[in-house]
ZADOZA-313672 format. One line per 5 residues: number of its first residue (from 1); their letters; for each residue x, y, z of C-alpha. Coordinates in nm, 3 decimals. Example, Ala and Ser with C-alpha at 12.3 -4.5 7.8 and 13.67 -1.06 7.14 Angstrom:
2
1) AS) 1.230/-0.450/0.780  1.367/-0.106/0.714
This chain:
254
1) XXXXX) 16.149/18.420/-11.710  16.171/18.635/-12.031  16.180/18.946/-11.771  16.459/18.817/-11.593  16.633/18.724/-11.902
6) XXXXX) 16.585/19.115/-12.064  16.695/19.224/-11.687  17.027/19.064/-11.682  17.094/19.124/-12.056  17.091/19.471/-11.990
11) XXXXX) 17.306/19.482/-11.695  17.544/19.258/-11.870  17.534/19.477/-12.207  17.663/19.748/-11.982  17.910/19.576/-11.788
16) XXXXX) 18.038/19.436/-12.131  18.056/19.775/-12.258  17.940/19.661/-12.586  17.652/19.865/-12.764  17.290/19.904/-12.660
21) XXXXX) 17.189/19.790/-12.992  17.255/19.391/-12.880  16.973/19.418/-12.633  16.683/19.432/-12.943  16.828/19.074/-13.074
26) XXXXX) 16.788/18.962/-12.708  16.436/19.105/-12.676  16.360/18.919/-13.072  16.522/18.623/-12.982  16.274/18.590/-12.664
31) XXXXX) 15.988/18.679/-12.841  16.012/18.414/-13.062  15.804/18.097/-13.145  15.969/17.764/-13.135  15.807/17.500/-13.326
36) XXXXX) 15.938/17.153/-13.293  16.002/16.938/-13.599  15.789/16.599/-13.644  16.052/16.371/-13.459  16.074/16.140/-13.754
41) XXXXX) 16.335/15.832/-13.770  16.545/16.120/-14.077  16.487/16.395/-13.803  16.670/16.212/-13.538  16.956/16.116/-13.806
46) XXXXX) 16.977/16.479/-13.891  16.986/16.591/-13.568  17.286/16.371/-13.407  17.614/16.461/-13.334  17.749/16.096/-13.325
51) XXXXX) 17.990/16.131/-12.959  18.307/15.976/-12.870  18.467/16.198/-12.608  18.638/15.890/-12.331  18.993/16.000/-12.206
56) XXXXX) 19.083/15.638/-12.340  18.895/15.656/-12.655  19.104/15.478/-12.910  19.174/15.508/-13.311  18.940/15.202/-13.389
61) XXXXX) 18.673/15.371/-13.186  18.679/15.684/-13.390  18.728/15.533/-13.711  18.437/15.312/-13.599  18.200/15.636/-13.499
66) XXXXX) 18.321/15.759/-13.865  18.152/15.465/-14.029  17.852/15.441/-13.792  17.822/15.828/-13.916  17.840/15.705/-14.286
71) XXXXX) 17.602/15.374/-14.221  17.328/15.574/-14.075  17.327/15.944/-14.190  17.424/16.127/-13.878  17.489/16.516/-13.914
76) XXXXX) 17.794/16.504/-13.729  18.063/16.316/-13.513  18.198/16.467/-13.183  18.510/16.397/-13.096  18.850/16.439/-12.901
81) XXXXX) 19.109/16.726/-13.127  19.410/16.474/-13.125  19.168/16.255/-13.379  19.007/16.535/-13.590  19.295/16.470/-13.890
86) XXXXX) 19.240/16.132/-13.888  18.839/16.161/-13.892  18.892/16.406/-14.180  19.139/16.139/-14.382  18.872/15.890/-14.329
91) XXXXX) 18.563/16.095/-14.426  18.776/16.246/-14.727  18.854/15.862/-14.835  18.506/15.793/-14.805  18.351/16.034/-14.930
96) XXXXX) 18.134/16.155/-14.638  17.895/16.397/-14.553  17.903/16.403/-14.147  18.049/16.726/-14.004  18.329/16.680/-13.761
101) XXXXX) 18.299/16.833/-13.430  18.597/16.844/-13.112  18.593/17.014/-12.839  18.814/17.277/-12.661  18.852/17.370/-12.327
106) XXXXX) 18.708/17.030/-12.249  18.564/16.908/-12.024  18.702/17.167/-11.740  18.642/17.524/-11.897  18.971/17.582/-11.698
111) XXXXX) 19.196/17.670/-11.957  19.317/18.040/-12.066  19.208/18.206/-12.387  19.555/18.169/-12.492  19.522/17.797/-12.479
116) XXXXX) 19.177/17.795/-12.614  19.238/18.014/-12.928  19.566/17.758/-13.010  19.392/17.446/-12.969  19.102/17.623/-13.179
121) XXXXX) 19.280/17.716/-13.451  19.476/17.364/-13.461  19.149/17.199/-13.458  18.991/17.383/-13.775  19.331/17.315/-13.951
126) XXXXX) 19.311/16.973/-13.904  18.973/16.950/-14.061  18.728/17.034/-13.793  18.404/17.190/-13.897  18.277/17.275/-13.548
131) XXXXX) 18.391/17.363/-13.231  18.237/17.316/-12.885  18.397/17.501/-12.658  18.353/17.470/-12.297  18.262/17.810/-12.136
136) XXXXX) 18.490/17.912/-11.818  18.242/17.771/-11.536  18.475/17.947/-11.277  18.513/18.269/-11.406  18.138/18.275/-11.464
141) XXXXX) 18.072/18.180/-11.102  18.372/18.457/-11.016  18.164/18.740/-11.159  18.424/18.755/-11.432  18.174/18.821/-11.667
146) XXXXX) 18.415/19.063/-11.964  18.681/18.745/-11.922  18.410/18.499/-12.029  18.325/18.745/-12.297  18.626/18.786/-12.455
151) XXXXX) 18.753/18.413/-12.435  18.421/18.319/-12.617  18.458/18.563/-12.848  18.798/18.505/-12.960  18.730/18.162/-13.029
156) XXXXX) 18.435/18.266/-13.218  18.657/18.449/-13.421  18.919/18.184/-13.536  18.614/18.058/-13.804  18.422/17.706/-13.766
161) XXXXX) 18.070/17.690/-13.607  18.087/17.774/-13.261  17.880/17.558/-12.992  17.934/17.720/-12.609  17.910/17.455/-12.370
166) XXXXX) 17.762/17.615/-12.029  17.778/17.272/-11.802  17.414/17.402/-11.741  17.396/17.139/-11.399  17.649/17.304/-11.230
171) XXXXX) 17.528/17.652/-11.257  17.216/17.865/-11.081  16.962/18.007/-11.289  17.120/18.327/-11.320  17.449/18.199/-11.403
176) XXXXX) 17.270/17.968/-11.694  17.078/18.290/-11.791  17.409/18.498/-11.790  17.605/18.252/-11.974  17.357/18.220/-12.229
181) XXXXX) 17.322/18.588/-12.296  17.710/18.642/-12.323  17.739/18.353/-12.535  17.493/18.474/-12.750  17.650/18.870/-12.745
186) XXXXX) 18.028/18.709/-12.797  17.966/18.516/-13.144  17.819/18.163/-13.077  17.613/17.981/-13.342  17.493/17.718/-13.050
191) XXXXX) 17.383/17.720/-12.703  17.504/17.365/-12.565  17.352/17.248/-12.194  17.656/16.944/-12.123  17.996/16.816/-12.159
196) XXXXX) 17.816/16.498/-12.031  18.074/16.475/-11.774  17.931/16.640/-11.483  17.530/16.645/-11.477  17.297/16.552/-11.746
201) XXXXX) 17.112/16.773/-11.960  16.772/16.872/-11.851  16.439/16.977/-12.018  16.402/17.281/-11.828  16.754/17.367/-11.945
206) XXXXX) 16.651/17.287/-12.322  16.386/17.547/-12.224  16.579/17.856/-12.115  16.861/17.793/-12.377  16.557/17.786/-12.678
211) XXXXX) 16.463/18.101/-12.511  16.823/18.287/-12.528  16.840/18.165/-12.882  16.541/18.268/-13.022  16.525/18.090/-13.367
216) XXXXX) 16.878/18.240/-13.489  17.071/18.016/-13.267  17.097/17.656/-13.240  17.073/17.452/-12.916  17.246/17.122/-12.808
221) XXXXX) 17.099/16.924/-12.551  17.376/16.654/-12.434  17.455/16.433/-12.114  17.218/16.119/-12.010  17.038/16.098/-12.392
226) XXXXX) 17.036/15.702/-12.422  16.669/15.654/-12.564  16.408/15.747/-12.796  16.229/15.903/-12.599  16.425/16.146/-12.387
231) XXXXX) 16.577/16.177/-12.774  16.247/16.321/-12.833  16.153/16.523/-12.513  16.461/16.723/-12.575  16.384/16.784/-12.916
236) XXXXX) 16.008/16.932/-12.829  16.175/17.141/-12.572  16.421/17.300/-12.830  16.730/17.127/-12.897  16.793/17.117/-13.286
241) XXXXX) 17.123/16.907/-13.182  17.151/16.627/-12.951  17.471/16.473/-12.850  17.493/16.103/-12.770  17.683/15.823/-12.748
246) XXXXX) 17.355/15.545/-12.791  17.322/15.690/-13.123  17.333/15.367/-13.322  17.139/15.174/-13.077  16.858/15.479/-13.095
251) XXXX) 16.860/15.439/-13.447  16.804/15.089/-13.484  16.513/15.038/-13.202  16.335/15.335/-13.393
């Protein structure tokens, strides 16, 4: 696998036309050794991104996720942009710690970079800390591989921490290699497998996605994580995040 990843990094380097220089933190990143925390009940606190993200989601459910993230010490909350301001009133009132993540581009990867780098920007003035940011599935699967590039990267450049959703399901090996790799070479901070609304993530997934990052880059395993212990399989395989919706329930059968 790490020969097939080196393989496609260099022919994407060069159909990026970016240096040759990226392809040594590809070759460091693979060559590194992941060692899983001790899944402890503070690990799994410090791990969650606490996840509304329902079309019908209301104000009482995010201001409910908000104090669930206060109550039990999750790292973050993931939610929809049209409730990042008032996530950020309520933390601000309350004096929280959580990080508040929303996504764009969500949950289709369909939009243009136009629309992207607005709802971006919107987002982080609103109070968001991080951004996941669905990767453009059909472009990828087009061959489009500069146009996935360059929308990634000009999120990337609008500030926050950047998460790249690659709907990892939906995609063929190569495609979840490529993604990866020009996620990695375009500015993201995270490698994400899910939206959670097509697929589920997968340990194999968690895997490749460890193996892209290396130890520089985080990795978000989300989709289908309702117990402790596929919390914990997806941890050992190299997720440092984990979105879910069963946090609180997680948390309290620990």
């Amino acid at each position: 696998m790490k020969e097939l990843i080196r393989k496609r990094a260099d022919s994407i380097v060069k159909q990026l036309g970016i240096c040759g220089c990226r392809l040594s933190d590809i070759i460091e990143n693979t060559e590194a050794e992941y060692t899983p925390p001790q899944v402890t009940l503070a690990a799994m606190k410090n791990a969650v991104d606490h996840t509304v993200l329902s079309f019908n989601a209301t104000e009482n459910d995010v201001l409910r996720i908000c104090d669930e993230a206060l109550k039990y010490g999750f790292k973050a909350i993931c939610i929809n942009p049209v409730w990042v301001r008032t996530a950020f009133e309520h933390r601000k009132i309350n004096k929280g710690s959580y990080l508040i993540a929303t996504v764009v581009n969500f949950p289709l990867g369909a939009s243009t970079v136009q629309a992207s780098v607005a709802e971006t920007k919107q987002a982080l003035t609103d109070g968001a800390d991080e951004i996941d940011l669905v990767m453009g599935i059909g472009l990828l699967k087009s061959g489009k591989l500069k146009e996935v590039y360059e929308n990634i990267k000009a999120v990337a450049s609008c500030g926050g921490y950047l998460k790249v959703i690659l709907e990892t399901s939906e995609l063929t090996v190569e495609e979840k290699i490529d993604g990866a790799l020009i996620s990695v070479l375009a500015g993201a901070n995270m490698l994400k497998t899910s939206t959670g609304f097509s697929g589920k993530a997968a340990l194999e997934d968690v895997k490749l996605l460890r193996t892209i990052a290396g130890n520089r880059l985080g990795v978000k395993a989300a989709g289908g994580i309702r117990d402790k212990s596929a919390l914990i399989d997806m941890i050992n395989a190299g997720a440092d995040r984990i979105g879910c919706s069963s946090s609180v329930n997680i948390a309290e059968k620990w």
